[in-house]
Chimera marker file (.cmm) of the C-alpha trace (Angstrom):
<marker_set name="trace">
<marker id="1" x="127.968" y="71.141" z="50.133" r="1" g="1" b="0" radius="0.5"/>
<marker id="2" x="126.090" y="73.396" z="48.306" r="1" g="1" b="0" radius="0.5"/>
<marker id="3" x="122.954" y="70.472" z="47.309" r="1" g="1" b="0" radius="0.5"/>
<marker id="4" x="122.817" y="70.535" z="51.455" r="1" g="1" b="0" radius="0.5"/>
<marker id="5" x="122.784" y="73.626" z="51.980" r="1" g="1" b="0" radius="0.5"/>
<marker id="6" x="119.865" y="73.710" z="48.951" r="1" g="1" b="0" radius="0.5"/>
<marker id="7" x="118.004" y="70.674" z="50.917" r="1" g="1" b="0" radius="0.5"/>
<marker id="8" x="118.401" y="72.635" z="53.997" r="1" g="1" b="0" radius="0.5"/>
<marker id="9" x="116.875" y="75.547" z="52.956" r="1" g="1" b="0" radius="0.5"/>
<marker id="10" x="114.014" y="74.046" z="51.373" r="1" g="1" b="0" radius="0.5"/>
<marker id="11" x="113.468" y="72.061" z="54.468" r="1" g="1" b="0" radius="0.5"/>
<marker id="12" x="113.404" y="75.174" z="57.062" r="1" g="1" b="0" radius="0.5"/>
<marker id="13" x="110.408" y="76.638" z="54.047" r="1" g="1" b="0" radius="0.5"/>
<marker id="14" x="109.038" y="73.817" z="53.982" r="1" g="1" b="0" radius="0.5"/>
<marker id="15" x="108.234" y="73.418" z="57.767" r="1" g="1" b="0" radius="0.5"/>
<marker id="16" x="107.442" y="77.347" z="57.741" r="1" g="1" b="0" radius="0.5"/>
<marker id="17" x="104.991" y="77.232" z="55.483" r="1" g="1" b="0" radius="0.5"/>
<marker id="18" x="103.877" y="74.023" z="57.343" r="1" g="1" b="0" radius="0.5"/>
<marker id="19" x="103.394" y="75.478" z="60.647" r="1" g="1" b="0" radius="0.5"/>
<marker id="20" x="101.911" y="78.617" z="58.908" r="1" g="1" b="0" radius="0.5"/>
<marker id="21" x="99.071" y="77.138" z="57.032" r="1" g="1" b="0" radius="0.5"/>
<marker id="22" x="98.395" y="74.042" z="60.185" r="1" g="1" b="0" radius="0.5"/>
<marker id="23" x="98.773" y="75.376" z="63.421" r="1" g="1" b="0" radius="0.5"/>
<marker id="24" x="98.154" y="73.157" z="66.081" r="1" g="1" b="0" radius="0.5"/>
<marker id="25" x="96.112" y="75.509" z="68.148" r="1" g="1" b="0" radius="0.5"/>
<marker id="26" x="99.516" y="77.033" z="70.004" r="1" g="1" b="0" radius="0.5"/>
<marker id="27" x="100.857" y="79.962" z="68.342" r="1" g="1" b="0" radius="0.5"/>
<marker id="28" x="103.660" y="80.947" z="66.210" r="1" g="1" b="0" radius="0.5"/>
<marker id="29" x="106.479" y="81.402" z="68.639" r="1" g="1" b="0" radius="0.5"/>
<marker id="30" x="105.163" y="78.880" z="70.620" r="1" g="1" b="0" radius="0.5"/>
<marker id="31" x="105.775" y="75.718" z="67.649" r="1" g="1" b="0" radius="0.5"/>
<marker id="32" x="108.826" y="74.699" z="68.755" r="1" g="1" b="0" radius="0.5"/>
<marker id="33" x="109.045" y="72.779" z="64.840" r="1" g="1" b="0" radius="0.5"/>
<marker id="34" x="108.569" y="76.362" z="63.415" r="1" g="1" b="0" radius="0.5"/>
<marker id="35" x="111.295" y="78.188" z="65.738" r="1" g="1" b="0" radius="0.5"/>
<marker id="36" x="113.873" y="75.551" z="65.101" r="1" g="1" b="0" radius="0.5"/>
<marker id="37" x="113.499" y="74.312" z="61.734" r="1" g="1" b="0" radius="0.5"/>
<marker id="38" x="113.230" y="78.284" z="59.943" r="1" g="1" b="0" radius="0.5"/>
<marker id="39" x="117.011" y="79.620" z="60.642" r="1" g="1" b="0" radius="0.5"/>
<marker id="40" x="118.587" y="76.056" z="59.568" r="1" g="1" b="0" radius="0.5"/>
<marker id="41" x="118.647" y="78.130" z="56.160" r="1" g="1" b="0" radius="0.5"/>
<marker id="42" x="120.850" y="80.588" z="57.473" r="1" g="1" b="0" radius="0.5"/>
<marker id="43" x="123.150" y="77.964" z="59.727" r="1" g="1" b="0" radius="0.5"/>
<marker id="44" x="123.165" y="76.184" z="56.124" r="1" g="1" b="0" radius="0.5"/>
<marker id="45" x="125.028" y="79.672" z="54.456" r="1" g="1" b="0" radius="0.5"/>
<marker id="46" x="127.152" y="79.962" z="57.808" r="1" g="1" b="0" radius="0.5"/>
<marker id="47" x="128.221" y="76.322" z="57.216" r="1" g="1" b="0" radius="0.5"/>
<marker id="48" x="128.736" y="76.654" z="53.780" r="1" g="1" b="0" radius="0.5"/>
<marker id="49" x="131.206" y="79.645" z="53.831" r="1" g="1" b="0" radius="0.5"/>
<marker id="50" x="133.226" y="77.927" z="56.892" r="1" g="1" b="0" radius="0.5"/>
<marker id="51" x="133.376" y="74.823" z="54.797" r="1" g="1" b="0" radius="0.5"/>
<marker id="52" x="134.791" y="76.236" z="51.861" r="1" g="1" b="0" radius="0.5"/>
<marker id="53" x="137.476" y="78.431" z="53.989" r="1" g="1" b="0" radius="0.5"/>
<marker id="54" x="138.805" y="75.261" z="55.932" r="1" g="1" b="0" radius="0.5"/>
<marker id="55" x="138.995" y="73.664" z="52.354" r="1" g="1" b="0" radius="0.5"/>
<marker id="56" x="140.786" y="76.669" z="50.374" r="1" g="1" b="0" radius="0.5"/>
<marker id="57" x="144.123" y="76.459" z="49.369" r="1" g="1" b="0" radius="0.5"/>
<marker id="58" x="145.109" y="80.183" z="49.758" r="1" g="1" b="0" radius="0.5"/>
<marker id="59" x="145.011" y="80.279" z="53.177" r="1" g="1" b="0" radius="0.5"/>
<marker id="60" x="147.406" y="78.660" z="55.500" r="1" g="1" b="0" radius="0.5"/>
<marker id="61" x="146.604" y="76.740" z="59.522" r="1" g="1" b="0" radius="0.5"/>
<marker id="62" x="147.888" y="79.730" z="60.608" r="1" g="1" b="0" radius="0.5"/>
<marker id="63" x="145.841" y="82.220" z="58.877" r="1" g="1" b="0" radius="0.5"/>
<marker id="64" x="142.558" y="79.977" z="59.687" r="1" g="1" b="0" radius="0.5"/>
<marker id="65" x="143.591" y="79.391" z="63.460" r="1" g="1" b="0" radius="0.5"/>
<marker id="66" x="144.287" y="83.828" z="63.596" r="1" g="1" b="0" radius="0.5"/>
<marker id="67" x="140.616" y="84.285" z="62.353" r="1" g="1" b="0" radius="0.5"/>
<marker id="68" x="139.469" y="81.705" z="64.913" r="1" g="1" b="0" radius="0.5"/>
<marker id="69" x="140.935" y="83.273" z="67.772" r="1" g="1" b="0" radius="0.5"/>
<marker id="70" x="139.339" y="86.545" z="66.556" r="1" g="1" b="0" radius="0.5"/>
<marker id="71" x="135.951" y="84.981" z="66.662" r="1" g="1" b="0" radius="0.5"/>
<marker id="72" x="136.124" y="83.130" z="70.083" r="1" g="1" b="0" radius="0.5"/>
<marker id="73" x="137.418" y="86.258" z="71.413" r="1" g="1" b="0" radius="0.5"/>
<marker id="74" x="134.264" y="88.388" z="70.029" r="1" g="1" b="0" radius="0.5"/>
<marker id="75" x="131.995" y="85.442" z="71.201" r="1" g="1" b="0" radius="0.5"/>
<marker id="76" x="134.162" y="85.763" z="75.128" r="1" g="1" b="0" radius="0.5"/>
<marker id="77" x="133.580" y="89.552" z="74.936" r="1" g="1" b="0" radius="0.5"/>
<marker id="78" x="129.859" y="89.001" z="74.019" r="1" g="1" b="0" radius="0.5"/>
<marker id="79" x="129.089" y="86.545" z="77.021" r="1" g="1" b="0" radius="0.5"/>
<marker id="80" x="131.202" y="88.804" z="79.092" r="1" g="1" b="0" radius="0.5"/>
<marker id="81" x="128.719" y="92.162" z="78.209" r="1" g="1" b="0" radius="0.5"/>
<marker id="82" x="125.492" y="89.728" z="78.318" r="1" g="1" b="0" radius="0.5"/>
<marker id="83" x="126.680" y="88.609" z="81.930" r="1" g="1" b="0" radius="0.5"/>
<marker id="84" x="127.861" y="92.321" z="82.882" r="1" g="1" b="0" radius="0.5"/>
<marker id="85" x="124.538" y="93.589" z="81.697" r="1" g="1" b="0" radius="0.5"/>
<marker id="86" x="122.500" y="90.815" z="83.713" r="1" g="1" b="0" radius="0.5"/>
<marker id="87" x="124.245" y="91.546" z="87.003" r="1" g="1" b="0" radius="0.5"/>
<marker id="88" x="123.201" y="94.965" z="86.362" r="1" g="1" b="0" radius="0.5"/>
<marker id="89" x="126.821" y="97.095" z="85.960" r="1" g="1" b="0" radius="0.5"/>
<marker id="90" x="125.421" y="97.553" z="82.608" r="1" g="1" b="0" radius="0.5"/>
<marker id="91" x="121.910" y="99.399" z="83.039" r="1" g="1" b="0" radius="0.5"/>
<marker id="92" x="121.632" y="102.836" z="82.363" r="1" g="1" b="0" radius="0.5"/>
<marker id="93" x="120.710" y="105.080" z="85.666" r="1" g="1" b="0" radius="0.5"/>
<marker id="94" x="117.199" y="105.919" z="86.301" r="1" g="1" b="0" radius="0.5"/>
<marker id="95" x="116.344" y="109.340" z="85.589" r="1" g="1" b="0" radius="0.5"/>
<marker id="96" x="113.727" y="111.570" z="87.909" r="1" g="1" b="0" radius="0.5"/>
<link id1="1" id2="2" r="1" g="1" b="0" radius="0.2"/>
<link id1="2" id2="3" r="1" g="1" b="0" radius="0.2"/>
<link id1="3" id2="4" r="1" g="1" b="0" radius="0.2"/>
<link id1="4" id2="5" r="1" g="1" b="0" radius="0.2"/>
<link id1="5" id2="6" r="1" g="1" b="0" radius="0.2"/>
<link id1="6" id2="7" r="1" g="1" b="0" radius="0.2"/>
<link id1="7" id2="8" r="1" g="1" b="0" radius="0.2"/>
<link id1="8" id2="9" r="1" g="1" b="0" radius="0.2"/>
<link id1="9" id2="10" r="1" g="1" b="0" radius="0.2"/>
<link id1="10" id2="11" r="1" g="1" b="0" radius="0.2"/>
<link id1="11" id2="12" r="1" g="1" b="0" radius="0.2"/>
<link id1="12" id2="13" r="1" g="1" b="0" radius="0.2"/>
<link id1="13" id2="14" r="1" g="1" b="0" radius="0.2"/>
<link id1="14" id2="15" r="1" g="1" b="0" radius="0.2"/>
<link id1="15" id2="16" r="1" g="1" b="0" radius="0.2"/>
<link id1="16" id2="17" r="1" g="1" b="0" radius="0.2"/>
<link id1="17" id2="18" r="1" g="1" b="0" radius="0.2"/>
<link id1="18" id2="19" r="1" g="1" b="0" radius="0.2"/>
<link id1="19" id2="20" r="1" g="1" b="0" radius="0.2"/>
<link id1="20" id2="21" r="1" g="1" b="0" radius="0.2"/>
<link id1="21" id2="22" r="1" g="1" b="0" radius="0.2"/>
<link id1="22" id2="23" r="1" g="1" b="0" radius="0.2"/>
<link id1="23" id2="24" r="1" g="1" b="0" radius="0.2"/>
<link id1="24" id2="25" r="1" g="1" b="0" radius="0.2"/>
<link id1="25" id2="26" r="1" g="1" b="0" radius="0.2"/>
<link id1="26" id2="27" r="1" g="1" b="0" radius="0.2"/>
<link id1="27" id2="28" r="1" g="1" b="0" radius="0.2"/>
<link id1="28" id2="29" r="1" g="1" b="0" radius="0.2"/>
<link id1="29" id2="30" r="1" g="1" b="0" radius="0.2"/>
<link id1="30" id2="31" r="1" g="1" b="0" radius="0.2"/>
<link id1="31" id2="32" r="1" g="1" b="0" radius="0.2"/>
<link id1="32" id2="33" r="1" g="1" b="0" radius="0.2"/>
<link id1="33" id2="34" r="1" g="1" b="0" radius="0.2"/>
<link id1="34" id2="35" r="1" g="1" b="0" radius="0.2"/>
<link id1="35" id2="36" r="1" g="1" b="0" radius="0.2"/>
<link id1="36" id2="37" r="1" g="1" b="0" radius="0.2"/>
<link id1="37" id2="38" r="1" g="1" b="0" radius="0.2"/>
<link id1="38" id2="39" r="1" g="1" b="0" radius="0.2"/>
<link id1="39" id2="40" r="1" g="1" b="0" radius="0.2"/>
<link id1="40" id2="41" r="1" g="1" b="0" radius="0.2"/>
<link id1="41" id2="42" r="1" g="1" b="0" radius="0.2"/>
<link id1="42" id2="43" r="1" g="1" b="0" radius="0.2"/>
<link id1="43" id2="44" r="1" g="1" b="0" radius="0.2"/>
<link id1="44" id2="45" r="1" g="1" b="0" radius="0.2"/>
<link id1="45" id2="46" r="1" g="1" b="0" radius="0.2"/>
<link id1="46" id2="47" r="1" g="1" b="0" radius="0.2"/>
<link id1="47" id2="48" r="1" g="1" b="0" radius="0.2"/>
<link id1="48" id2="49" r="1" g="1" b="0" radius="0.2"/>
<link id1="49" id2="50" r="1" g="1" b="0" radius="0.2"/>
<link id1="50" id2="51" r="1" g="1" b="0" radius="0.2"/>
<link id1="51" id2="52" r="1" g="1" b="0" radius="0.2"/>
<link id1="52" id2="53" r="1" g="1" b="0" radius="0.2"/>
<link id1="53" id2="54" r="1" g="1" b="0" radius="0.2"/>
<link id1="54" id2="55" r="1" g="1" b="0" radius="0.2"/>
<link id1="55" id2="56" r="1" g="1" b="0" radius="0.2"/>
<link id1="56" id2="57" r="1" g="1" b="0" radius="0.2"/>
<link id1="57" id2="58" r="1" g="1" b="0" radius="0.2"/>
<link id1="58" id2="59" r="1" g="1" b="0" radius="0.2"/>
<link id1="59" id2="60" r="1" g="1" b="0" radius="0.2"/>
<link id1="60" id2="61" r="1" g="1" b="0" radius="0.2"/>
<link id1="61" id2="62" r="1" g="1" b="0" radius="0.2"/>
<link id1="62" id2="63" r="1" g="1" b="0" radius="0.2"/>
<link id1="63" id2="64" r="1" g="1" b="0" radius="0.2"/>
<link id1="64" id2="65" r="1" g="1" b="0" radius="0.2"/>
<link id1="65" id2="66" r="1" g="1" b="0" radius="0.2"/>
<link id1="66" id2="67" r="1" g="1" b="0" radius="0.2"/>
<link id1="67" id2="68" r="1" g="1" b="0" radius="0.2"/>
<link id1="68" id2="69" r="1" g="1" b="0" radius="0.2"/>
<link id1="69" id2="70" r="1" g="1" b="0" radius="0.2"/>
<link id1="70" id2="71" r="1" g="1" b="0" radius="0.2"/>
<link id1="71" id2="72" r="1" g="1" b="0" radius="0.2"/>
<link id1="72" id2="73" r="1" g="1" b="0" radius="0.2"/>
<link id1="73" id2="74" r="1" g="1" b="0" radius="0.2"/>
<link id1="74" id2="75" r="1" g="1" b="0" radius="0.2"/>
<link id1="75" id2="76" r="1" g="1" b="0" radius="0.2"/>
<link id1="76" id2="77" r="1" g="1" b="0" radius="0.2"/>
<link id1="77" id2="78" r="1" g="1" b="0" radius="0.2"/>
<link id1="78" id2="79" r="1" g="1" b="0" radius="0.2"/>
<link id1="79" id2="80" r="1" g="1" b="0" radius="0.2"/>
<link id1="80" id2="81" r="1" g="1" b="0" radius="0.2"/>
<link id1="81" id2="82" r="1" g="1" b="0" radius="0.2"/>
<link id1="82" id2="83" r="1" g="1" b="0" radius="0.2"/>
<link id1="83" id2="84" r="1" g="1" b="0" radius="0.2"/>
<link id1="84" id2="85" r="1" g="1" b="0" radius="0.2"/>
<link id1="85" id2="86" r="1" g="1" b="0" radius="0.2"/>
<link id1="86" id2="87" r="1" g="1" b="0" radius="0.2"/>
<link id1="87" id2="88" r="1" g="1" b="0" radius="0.2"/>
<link id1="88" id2="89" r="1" g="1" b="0" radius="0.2"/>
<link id1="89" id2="90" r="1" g="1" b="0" radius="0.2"/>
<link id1="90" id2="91" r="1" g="1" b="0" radius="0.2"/>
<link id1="91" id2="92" r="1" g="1" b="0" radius="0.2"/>
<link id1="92" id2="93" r="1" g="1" b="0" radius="0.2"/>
<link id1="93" id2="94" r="1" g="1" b="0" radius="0.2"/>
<link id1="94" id2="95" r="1" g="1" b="0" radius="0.2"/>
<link id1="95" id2="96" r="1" g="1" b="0" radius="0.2"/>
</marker_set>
């Protein structure tokens, strides 16, 4: 896991430094290459840490499925502000 992660990290460098030193006339943000290969570095941490939790003996289904829950219910509250916020019950009042 961690040699992929390594690969991974190298690669999303790799195509930065790419897209940095060739641009093909478009800019930065614009390279969809550049925008999509540069965080598979950090997904490759993310997935490294939730591989070696599922695969740790210390912790039990039930300790694993609790922090689960926890997240989905962060991620539900997120999406649930984000939509709030877009409907506009969020914005802040306009001052005069």
């Amino acid at each position: 896991m961690w040699k992929a992660a390594l690969a991974l990290g190298v690669y999303s460098l790799v195509v930065l430094c790419l897209q940095a030193f060739f641009p093909e006339g478009a800019s930065f943000s614009e390279q969809a290459l550049a925008v999509s290969g540069f965080p598979l570095g950090f997904d490759a941490i993310a997935f490294c840490i939730i591989y070696s939790v599922l695969w740790s003996g210390y912790l039990t289904k039930s300790d694993v499925a609790k922090g689960a829950g926890k997240s989905l219910l962060m991620v539900f509250l997120g999406i649930v502000a984000f939509l709030a916020y877009r409907a506009g019950y969020l914005r802040h009042p306009k001052s005069y």
